[in-house]
N, C-alpha and C positions, 0 to 999 in steps of 0.2 A: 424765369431763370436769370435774368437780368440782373434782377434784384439781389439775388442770393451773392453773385461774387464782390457787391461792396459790402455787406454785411459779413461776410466770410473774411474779408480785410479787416474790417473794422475789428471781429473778435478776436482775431490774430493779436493784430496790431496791440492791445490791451493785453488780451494774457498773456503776450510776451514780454512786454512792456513792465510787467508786475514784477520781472526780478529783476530788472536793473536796481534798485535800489537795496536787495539783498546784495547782489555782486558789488555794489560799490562800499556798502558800509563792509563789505566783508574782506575787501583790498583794504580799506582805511583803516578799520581797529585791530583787525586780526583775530575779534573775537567771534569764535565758531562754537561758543559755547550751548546756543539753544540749538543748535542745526544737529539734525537727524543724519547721521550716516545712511543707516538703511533708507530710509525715506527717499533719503536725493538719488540712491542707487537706484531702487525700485523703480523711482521716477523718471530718472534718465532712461532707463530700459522701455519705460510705456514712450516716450517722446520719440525714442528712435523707430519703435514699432509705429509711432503714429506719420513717420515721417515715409515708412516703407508703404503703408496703407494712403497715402497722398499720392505717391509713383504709381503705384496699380489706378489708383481715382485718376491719374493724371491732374490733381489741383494745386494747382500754383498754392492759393492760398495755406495749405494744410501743409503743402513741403516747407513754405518758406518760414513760415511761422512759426515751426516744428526743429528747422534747421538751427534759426535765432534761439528758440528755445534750450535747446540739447547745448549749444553752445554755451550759455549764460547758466543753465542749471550746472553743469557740467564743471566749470569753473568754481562755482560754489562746492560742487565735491570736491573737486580734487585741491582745494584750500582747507579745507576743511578736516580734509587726512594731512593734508601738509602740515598745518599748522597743530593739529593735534598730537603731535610726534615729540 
């Protein structure tokens, strides 16, 4: 069990990590031209579901990674209807 909560960081740590550089190219050019509306909805909804399923788990990991997540995805939606308008 030991083992499991720095690997549980570690893959956090990375798939959260993968949209910073959507969120930033997407503050810098403003272009939201390939991004999925549905996609980042749907996806935000699975993030926050996965964030309620960490609270029941009680895992640090799963909340906080999930929390950064929703956050950074979230951002790209809601630029994405912004700038689309």
């Amino acid at each position: 069990m030991l083992l499991l909560d720095p690997v549980g960081w570690i893959a956090a740590s990375l798939t959260t990590l993968s949209f910073v550089p959507q969120v930033v190219r997407t503050i810098r050019t403003h272009d939201v031209s390939g991004i999925s509306i549905p996609m980042y909805a749907v996806f935000c909804t699975g993030v926050a579901l996965w964030i309620a399923f960490g609270v029941i788990k009680a895992s640090p990991p799963i909340i906080a990674a999930n929390v950064v997540t929703l956050t950074l995805a979230g951002i790209v939606l809601m630029l994405t209807i912004r700038y689309r308008r």
